[in-house]
C-alpha positions as CSV (number, residue, x, y, z in Angstrom):
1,X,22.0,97.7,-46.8
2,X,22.3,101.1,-45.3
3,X,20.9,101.8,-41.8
4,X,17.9,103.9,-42.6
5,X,16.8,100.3,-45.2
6,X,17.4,98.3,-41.8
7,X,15.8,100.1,-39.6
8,X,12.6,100.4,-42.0
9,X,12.3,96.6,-42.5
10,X,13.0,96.9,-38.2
11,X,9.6,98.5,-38.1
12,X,8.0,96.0,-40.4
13,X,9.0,93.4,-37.7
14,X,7.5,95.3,-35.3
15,X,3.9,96.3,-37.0
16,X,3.8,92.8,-38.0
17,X,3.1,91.9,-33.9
18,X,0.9,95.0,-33.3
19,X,3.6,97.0,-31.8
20,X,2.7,100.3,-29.9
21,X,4.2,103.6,-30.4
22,X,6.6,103.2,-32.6
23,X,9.4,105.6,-32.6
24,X,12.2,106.1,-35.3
25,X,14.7,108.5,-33.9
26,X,17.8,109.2,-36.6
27,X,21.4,109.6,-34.3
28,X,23.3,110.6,-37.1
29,X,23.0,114.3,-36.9
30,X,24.0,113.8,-32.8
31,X,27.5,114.1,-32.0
32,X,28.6,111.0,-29.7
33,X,25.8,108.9,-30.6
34,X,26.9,105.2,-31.0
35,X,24.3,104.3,-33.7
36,X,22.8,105.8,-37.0
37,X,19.3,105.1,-35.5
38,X,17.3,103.5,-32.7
39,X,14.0,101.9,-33.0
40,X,11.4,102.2,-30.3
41,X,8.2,100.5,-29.6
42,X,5.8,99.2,-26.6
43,X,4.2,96.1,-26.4
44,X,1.3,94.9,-23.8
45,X,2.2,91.9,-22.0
46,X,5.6,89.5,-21.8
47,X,4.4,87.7,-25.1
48,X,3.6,90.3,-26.8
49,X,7.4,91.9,-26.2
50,X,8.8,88.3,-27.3
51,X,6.5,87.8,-30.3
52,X,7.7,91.4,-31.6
53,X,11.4,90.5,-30.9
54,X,10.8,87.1,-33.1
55,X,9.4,89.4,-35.5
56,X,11.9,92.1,-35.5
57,X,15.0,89.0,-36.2
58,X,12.7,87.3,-38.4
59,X,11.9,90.1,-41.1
60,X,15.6,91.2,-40.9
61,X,16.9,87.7,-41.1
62,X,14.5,87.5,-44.2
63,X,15.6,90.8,-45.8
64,X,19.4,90.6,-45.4
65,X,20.6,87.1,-43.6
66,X,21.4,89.3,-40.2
67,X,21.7,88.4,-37.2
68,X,21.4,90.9,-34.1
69,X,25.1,91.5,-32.8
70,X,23.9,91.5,-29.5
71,X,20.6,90.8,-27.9
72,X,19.3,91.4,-24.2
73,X,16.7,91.3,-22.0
74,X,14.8,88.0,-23.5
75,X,15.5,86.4,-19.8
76,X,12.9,88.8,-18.4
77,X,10.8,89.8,-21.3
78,X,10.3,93.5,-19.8
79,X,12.8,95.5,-22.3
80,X,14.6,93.8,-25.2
81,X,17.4,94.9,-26.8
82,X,18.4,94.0,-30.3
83,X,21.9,95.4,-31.3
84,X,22.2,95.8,-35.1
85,X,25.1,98.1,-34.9
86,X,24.0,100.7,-36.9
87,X,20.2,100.3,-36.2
88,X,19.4,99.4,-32.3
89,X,15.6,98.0,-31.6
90,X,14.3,98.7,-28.0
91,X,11.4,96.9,-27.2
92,X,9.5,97.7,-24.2
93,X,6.8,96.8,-21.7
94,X,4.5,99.9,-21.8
95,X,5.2,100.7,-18.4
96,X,9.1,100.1,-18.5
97,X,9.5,102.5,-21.1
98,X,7.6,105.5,-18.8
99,X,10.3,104.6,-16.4
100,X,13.3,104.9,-18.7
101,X,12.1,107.3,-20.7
102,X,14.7,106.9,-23.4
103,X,13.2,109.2,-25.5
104,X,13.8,112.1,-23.4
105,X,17.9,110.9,-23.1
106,X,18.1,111.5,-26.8
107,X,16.6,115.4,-27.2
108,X,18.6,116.4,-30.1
109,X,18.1,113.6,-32.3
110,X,15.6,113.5,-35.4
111,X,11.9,111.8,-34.2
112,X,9.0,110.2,-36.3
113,X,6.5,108.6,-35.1
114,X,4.9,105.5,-37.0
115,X,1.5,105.3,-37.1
């Protein structure tokens, strides 16, 4: 399965729990970049953030028998992290991601937003 495939079904995970704002932004085309592709959404509350995360392992499990390679951030539900390699899934807290503002650390890289 090739990273842009992963990070679609990624996004399905993430509809599927009424994810906010979701960003695809392609890293291929950005020299240094660690990843083909990062996944960004918002969620509302704490359960909302681990429902989507569920979601997000669930679908992908379903599509391809993956596992994240790493995952953080599920002790204090306020920004998860799912490591897919290729494809990384941030999931934040509305709030936490104004803070971070990953988006902005990443200028060069290609953005579309799913509505």
């Amino acid at each position: 399965m090739t990273a842009e495939e992963l990070s679609k079904i990624i996004v399905k995970g993430m509809e599927e729990k009424k994810a906010s704002n979701i960003i695809l932004m392609d890293l291929r085309g950005v020299s240094n970049s660690f990843t083909d592709f990062f996944v960004i959404c918002s969620g509302n509350s704490d359960t909302q953030i681990e429902a989507i995360s569920d979601s997000v392992e669930e679908e992908v499990f379903k599509s391809c028998k993956e596992r994240p390679w790493r995952s953080e951030g599920k002790n204090n539900l306020q920004w998860i992290l799912m490591d897919y390699v290729n494809v990384v899934a941030h999931i934040f807290l509305k709030d936490k991601r104004e803070f971070y503002g990953i988006e902005e650390l990443w200028g060069d890289a290609k953005v579309t937003r799913i509505d």
